[in-house]
N, C-alpha and C positions, 0 to 999 in steps of 0.2 A: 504494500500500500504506500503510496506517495503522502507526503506531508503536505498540509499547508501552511501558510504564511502570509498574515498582514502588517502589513510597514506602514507607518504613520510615519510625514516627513513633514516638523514643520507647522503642523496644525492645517495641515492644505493638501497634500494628498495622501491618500489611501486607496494602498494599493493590495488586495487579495491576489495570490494565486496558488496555484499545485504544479505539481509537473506536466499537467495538462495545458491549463491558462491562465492567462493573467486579467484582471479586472480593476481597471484602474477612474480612479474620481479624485474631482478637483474644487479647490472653492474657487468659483470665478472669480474675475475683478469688483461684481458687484454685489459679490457676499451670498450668492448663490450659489449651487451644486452642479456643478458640469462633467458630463462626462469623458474622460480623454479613451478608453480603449479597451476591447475587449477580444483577447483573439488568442494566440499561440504566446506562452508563457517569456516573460521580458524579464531582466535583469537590468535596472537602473536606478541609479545613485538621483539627488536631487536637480543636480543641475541638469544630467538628461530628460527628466521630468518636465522642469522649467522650458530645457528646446521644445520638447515634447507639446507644450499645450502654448507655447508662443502666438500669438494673436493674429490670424490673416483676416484682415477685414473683405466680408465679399456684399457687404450689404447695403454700398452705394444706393441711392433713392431712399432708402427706410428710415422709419421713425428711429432715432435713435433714445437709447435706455437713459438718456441723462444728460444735463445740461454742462456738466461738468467733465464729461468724455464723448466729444464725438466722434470717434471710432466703435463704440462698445454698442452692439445691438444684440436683442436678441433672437434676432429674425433669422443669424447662420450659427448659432450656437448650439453645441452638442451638450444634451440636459438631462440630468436625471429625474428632476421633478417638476416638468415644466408648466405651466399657467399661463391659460389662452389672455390673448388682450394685452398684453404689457412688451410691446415690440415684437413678440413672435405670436405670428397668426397660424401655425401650425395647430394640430389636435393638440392640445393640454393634459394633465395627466387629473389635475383638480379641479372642482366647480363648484364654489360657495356663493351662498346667497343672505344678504340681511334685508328684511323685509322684503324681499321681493327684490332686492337691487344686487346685481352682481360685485361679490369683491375680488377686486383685481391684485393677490397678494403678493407680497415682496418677502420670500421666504428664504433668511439668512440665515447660513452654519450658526450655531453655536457651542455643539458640544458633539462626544462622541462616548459609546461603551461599547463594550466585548464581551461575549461569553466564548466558550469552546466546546461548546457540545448544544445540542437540541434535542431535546426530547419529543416523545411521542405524546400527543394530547390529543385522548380521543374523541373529545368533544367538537375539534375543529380539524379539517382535514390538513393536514402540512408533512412538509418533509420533515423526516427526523435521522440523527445520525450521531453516535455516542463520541464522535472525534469531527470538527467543524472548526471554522473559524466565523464567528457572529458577528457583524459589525452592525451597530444603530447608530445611524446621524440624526442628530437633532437641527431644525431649522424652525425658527419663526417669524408669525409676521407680529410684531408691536403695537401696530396700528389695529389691527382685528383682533389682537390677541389667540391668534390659532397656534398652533403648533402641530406638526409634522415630524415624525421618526420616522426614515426611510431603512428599513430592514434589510441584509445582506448577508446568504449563508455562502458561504463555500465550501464541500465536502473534497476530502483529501482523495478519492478513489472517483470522480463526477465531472468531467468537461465543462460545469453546467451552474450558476451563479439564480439560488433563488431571494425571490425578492417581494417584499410587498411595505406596504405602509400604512402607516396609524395616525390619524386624525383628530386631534383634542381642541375643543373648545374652553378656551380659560377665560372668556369676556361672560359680560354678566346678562347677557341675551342671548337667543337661542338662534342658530344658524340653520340652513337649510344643505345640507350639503346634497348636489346634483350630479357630480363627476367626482368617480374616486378607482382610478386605475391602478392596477397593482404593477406594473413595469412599464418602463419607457428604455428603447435601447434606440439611438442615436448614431446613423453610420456615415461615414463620410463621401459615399457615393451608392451611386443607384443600379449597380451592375449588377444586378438580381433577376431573377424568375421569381414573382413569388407563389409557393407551392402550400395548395389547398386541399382538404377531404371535405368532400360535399357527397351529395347524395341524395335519398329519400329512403322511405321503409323499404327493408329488404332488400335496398341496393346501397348502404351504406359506405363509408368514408372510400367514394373515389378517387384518384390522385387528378387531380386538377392544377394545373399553371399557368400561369400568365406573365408576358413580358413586364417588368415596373416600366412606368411614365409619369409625367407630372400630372401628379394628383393625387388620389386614395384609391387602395385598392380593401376590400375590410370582407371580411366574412364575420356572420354572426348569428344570435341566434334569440329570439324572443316569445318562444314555446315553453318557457317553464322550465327547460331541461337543455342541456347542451344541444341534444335533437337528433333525428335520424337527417335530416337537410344540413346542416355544417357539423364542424369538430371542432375546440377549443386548438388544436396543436395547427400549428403554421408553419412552414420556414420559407428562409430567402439562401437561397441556391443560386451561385457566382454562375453569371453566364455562359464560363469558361467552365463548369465543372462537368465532371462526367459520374458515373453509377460513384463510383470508386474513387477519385482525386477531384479535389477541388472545396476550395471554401463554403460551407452550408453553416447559419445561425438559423437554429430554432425558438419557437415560444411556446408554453402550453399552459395550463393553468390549471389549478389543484382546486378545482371546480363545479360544480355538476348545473347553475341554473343559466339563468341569461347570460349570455358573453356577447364582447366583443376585441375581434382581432385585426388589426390594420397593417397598410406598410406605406404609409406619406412620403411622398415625394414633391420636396420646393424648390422653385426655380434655381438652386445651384446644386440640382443634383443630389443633395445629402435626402437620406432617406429616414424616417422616425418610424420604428416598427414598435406598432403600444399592443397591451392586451390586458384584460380585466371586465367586471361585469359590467355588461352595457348600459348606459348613461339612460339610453329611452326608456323610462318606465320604472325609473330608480331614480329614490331620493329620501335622503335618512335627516331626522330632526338630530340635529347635536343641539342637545339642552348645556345650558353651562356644565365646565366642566366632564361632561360626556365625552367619549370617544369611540371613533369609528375603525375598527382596520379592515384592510380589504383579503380577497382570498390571494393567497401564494400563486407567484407567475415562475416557470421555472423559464430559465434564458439557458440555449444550450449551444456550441461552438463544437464544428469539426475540421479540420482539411481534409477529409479524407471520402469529400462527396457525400451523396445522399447517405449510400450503404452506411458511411463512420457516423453521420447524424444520427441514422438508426438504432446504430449498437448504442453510441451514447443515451439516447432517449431511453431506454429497453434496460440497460446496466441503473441508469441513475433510479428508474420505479422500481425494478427488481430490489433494490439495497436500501433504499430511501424513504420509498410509498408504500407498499406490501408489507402488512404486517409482519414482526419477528416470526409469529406464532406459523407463519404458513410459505416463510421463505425458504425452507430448506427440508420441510415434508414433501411425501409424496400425493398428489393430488389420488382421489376416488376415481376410478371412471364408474361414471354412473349408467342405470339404465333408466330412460324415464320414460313414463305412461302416456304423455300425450298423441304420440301417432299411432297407438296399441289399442287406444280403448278412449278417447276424447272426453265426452262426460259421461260415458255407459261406463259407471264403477262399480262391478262386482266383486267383491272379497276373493270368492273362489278362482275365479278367473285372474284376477291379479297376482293371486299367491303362484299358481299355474307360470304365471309372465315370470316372476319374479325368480321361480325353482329353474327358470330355462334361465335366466339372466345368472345366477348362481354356476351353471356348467358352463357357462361360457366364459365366467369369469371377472364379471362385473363386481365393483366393491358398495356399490351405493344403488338402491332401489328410492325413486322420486315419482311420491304421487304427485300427481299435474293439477291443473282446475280440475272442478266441480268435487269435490272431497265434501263440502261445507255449506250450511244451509240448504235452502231447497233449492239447486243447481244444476238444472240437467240443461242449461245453454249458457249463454254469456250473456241474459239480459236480467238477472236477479242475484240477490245474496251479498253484494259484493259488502264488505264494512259486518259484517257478521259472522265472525269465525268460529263458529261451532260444527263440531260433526253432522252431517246430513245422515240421521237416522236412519231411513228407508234403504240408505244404500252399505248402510255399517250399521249393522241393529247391533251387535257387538261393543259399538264402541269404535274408535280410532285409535286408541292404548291396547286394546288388543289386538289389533290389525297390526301396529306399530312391532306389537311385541313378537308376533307371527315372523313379520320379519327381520326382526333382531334375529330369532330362534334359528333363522336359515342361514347365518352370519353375516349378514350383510345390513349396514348403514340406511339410512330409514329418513328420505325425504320429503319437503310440502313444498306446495307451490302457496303463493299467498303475492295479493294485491292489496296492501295494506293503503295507500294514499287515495284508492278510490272506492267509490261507495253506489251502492242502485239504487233506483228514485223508489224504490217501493220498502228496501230493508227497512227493519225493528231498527237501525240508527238514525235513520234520519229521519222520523217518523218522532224519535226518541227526542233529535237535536236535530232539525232544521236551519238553525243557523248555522252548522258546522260545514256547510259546504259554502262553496267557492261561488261567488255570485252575488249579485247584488237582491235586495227583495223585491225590488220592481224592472220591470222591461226585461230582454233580453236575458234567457240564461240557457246556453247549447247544449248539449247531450253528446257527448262523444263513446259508440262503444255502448249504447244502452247505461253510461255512466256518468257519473258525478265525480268533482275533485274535491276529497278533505281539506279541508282548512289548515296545513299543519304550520300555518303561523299562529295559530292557538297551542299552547300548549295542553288543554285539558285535553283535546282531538290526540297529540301524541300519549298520552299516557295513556286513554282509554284503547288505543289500538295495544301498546305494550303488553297492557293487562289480560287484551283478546288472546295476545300472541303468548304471551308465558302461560297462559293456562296450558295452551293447545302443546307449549314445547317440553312441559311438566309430564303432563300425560301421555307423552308417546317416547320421551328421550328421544329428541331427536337432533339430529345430525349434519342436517342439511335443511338448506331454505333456499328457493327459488324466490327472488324477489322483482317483484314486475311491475311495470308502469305500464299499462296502453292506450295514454290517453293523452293530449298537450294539457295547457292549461288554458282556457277562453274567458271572457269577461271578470278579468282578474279582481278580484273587489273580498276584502274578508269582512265581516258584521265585527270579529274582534278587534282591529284594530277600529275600526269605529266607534266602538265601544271605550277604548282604552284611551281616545285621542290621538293616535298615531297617523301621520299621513298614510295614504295607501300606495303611496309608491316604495314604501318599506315590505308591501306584501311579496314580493317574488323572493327578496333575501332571507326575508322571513321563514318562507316557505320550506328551502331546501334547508336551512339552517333545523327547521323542525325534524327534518327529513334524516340529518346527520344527530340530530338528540334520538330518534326511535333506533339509526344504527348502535349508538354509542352504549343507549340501555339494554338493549338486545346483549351485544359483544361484552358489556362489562358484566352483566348477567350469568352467560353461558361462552366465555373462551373460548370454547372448541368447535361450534357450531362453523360450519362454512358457510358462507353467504355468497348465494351466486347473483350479482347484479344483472338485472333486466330491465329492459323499457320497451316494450313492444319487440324486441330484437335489442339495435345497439345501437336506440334513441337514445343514450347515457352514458355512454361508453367511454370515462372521463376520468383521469388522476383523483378526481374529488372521489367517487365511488369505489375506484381501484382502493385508495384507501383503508374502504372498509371491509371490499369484497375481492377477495384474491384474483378471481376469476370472475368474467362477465359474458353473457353469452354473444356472440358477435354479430349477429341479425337470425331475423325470424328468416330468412331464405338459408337453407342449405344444401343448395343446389352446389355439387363440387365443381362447376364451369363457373357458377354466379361465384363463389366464396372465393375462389382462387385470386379476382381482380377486391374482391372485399379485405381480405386477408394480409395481401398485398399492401394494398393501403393504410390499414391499421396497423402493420407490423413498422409504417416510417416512425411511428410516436407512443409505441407501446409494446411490450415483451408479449414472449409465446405464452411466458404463464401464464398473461392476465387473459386469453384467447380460447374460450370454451366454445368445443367445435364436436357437435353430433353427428355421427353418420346416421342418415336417415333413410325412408324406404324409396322406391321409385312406382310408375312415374312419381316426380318430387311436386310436393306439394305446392311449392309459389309457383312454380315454371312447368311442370309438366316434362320435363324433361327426363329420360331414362339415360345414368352412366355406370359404367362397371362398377360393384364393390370394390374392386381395388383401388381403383381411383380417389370412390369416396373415402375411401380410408387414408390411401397416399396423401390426400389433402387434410382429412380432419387432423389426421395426426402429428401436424406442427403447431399445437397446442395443448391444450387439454381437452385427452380423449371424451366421448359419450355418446348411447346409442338412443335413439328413438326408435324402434323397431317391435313387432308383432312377433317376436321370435315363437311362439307357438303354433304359425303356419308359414314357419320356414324347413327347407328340405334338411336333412343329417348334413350334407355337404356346405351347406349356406354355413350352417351351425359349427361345422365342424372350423368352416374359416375365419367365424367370428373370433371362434379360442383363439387358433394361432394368430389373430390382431391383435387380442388382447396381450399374448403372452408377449409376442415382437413389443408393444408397445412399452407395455413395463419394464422390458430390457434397456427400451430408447430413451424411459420417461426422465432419467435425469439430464441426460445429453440434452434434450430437447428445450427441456423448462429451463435449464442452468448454464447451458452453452452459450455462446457466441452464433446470432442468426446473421449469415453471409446472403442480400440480394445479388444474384447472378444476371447478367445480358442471357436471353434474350429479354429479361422481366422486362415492365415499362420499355419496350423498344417495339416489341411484334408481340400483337395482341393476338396471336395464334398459341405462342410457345411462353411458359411461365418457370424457373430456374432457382431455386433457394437451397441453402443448406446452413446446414449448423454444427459448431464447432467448439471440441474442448478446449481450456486454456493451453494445454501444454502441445495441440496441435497435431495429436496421437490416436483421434478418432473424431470420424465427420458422417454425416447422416444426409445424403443429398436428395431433393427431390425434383424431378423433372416432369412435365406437362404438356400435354401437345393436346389443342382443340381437335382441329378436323385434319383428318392425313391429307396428304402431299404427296403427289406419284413422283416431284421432282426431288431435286437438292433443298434440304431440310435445313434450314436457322443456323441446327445445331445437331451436329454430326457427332463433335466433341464440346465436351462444354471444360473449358478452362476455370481451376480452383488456384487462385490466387495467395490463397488464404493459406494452404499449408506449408510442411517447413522440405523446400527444397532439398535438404540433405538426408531425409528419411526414406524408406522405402512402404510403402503403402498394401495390404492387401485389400483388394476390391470382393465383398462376401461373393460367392458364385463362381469366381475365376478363379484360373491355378496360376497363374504367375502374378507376381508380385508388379506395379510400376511404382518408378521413381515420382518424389515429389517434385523433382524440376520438370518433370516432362507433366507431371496433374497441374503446375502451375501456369507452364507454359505453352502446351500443346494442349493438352486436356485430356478430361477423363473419357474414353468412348463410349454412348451411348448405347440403348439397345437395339439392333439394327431393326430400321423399321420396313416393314413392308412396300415394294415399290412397282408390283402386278410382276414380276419376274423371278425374284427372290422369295417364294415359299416355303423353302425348306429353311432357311438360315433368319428368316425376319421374324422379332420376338413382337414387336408394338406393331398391330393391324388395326386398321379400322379408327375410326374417331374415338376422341375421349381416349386417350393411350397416357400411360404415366408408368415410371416407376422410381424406386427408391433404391439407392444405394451406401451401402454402408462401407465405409472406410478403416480399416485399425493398420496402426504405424507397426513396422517389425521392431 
């Protein structure tokens, strides 16, 4: 593990870095906080610092900051905490209001502290890490009496600088704060692509880019939830980079509700890339004395192109985000009930699924909906979690216990934040949902959204849920959202005085107190995060739940471009991938079980399947999945994941692999959509990654190759079929994939 180090020179700059990078901050001339640099780790004394942020004036025409310097604007200045109106017309990172009038603050350094370590606090979702280097800067304005601590971790093993800030009212009236971003990074030109995950349900975080220009470019999201349509994680990719070399800065944010993400560009080029919860539809009272922080933005730095952004992004959540409790376990594969039996829940018949789920090798059996209340579609019950009697006249503690008895782990599905217009709760508490009491209130899903800006709504769900996890011991929880949030308005904050633009922070903040009681409750429970699929799919929730399912499509052609995407800004652990039945259910589409498995299984495994109307040989292949898989599962989860060309190049052919530290075992997988009678992509596919001077065996072949020839020439594929070649061609027909496994001699 690398050390870090922050040097304070001066009372003026401070400078964090590791043997990765360096991250450096400055007090400007005007008693403000600017930023000088964030990149590949520097070694400098004070006076290089001084060259270092020496003053080029480019702001000819503009207002200038003072009447006492007219060179000093801040219309080309690089900033950390910057404030629209005051010379620079750029996005701002703060936005306070008194009575209704904007103040325009002049927020000067005054002080500085340290800590060396961060802990984990389950109540708010942030990085943590027991060796850190903390830096707080204090800055305020006098005039308004605010005050601003701009927060700064930097972990010794993390490419990656998190950051956020805190918000104090010390004047003896109350402020309105409207703008309150957790990062601002500051670059000195605009030679970027900027690279997005966008999407919709079932087609989640697609890789999307665009050229930078003068102006904004911003993804966001005002659904309630990070969303199934954007992702919190961004980067800017040097125009010059390629998979594998070339400068890439990320942002993501340790987040789950409203966001927004940008990348500004002003007439000289320099570019402002912000991120934090978005301004539309937020706005928190600071009463005197009160204060605000915002959520954690992680800022992350590679040379080494997308592929090194990715490892970096994937290393920093695996060590940082992810709970101790479940970073170095072996995950469940589970088997779960929803494409087996939907809400037709029969005891007998489940236990039936579960004893074939048992030979095959499964660790965790998860009942789906309809378990609870009177349930047999998706337009009642929801906010009512009791056992549905008629279909468990036994009980759910003896169903639960049934399946303890077969050894295996014992799951629920449960939708805790929504509720049906007809359940015993809202019948009970009508004001607990989401909406105003007059006009307009929409139905999403035959549902309602909980208040969970109320707290009595969070406990009374708790108290549902620890009955139900008392009585079955159980082991697992499917946690699902399907629904946005529409006519945002809560009766509690009306009640209490609060403006209602405090209700969306509110919301998920309730959202992360039922995680918090849950987890500090029962430790060992896993928690799989859902949102209709992977409307959520977010560091805030990673947080709490190791694993999150990655959309409701698991079609292995759809997942492949899904996966893809998601793996630029998040680890294979966090990545719960079912193989499911065919035709598949979003798409219709029929592909080989191998494939579906070749695919699901760079993550965490799990099946959706009827295995009680599959043939002995179906069954007999599951085992040997299961068993391959548990051989791979630490490789997989714990490795090093390598994006290969042809990925992102040719949307026909798809190339990943994953990789131990010491370089001595790799697990490749390869993808081909629809065959090709000609000359294929990828004939050999080139591994970079491994250590030239080893010799390799490839599982299946008898002679060993060198690692300079896998790195440089490549590893041969399976020859595929080209209407000539029948005896010797292994991959025919569309949908062809295989897996290869590597061990060093």
């Amino acid at each position: 593990m690398s050390l870090t180090a922050l040097q304070v020179i001066n009372n003026k700059f401070f400078h964090l870095s590791n043997d990765r990078v360096s991250y450096i901050i400055a007090v400007m001339p005007n008693g403000q906080l600017g930023h000088v640099y964030f990149g590949p780790k520097l070694t400098l004394d004070q006076a290089q610092l001084e060259a270092l942020v020496a003053p080029v004036s480019k702001s000819a025409g503009t207002v200038k900051f003072s009447a006492d310097d007219h060179q000093f604007s801040l219309a080309d200045q690089q900033q950390e905490l910057p404030v629209y109106g005051s010379t620079d017309y750029r996005q701002g990172s703060l936005g306070l209001k008194a009575d209704g009038a904007p103040l325009y603050l002049d927020l000067k350094y005054q002080s500085y502290t340290t800590a060396s370590s961060k802990p984990r606090v389950l109540t708010t979702p942030g990085a943590f890490g027991n060796q850190a280097d903390c830096l707080n800067l204090t800055v305020t304005d006098t005039t308004w009496q605010v005050e601003a601590v701009l927060h700064y971790t930097l972990f010794p093993d993390a490419a990656a600088v998190v950051r956020s800030v805190t918000v104090t009212n010390h004047a003896q009236q109350a402020y309105l704060l409207e703008r309150c971003l957790s990062a601002t990074l500051d670059l000195p030109t605009a030679d970027y692509e900027f690279l997005h995950l966008s999407g919709n349900w079932a087609r989640e975080r697609q890789v999307q880019t665009q050229s930078l220009a003068h102006g904004i470019a911003s993804v966001e999201s005002l659904h309630g939830a990070s969303s199934h349509q954007q992702n919190p994680f961004v980067a800017l990719v040097a125009t010059d980079a390629t998979l594998r070399h070339g400068e890439a800065y990320g942002a993501n944010l340790i987040y789950s509700g409203n966001f927004q993400a940008s990348a500004e560009v002003n007439e000289w080029r320099q570019t402002r890339l912000t991120t934090g919860i978005h301004p539309e539809q937020f706005e928190w009272q600071l009463d005197p004395e009160s204060a605000f922080t915002s959520p954690e933005a992680v800022l992350l730095y590679s040379a080494d192109g997308l592929n090194g952004l990715a490892q970096q992004a994937a290393q920093f959540a695996n060590q940082h985000i992810i709970a101790p409790h479940w970073q170095h376990r072996p995950r469940p594969v589970v088997l779960n009930s929803w494409e087996a039996a939907y809400f037709n829940l029969d005891p007998k018949v489940l236990l039936k699924l579960a004893d074939q789920g048992k030979q095959i090798g499964v660790d965790c059996f998860v009942l789906d909906d309809g378990w609870f209340g009177n349930r047999d579609t998706d337009n009642s019950s929801l906010g009512d979690w009791q056992v549905d009697r008629r279909k468990f006249p036994a009980g759910l503690g003896a169903f639960a216990q049934a399946i303890h008895a077969k050894g295996l782990q014992f799951g629920l599905w449960f939708e805790p934040e929504m509720v049906s217009p007809k359940s015993a709760l809202i019948k009970a508490h009508p004001d607990w949902v989401v909406g105003p009491s007059r006009g307009r209130r929409s139905v999403g899903r035959h549902q309602y959204v909980l208040d969970f800006a109320n707290p009595a709504v969070v406990e009374n769900l708790f108290e549902q849920m620890r009955r139900v996890i008392d009585e079955t011991q159980l082991d697992y929880i499917k946690w699902d959202m399907n629904r946005d949030i529409t006519e945002a308005y809560s009766a509690y904050l009306a009640q209490t005085g609060r403006p209602q633009g405090e209700f969306f922070h509110r919301y998920i903040q309730g959202v992360y107190t039922l995680y918090a009681k849950l987890l500090t409750a029962y430790p060992d429970v896993l928690i799989e995060g859902c949102a209709g699929g992977g409307g959520r799919f977010d560091l805030g929730i990673l947080f709490y739940s190791p694993q999150i399912w990655v959309s409701d499509d698991s079609d292995a052609v759809e997942r492949l471009r899904i996966q893809f995407g998601t793996s630029l800004g998040y680890p294979l652990s966090a990545m719960s991938n079912h193989l499911t039945k065919v035709p598949n259910d979003q798409v219709g589409r029929t592909t080989p079980l191998a494939m579906r498995y070749n695919v699901a299984t760079f993550g965490v495994l799990g099946y959706e399947l009827d295995l009680t109307k599959l043939t002995p040989a179906t069954l007999a292949a599951l085992k040997q999945q299961i068993v391959q898989y548990r051989q791979n599962q630490e490789l997989i989860l714990h490795g090093q994941f390598e994006l290969l060309p042809p990925t992102g190049t040719d949307p026909n052919e798809f190339a990943w692999a994953v990789v131990n530290a010491e370089r001595t075992e790799a697990l490749v997988g390869f993808y081909r959509l629809l065959a090709t009678p000609g000359k294929t992509v990828s004939d050999r596919l080139p591994l970079p990654f491994l250590n030239g001077n080893q010799q390799y065996q490839v599982e299946g072949q008898t002679v060993p190759i060198s690692g300079s020839v896998l790195k440089h020439v490549g590893l041969p594929l399976p020859v595929q079929f080209n209407g000539v070649n029948p005896d010797t061609a292994t991959l025919k027909g569309d949908y062809q994939s295989c897996l290869l496994h590597l061990q060093a001699l």
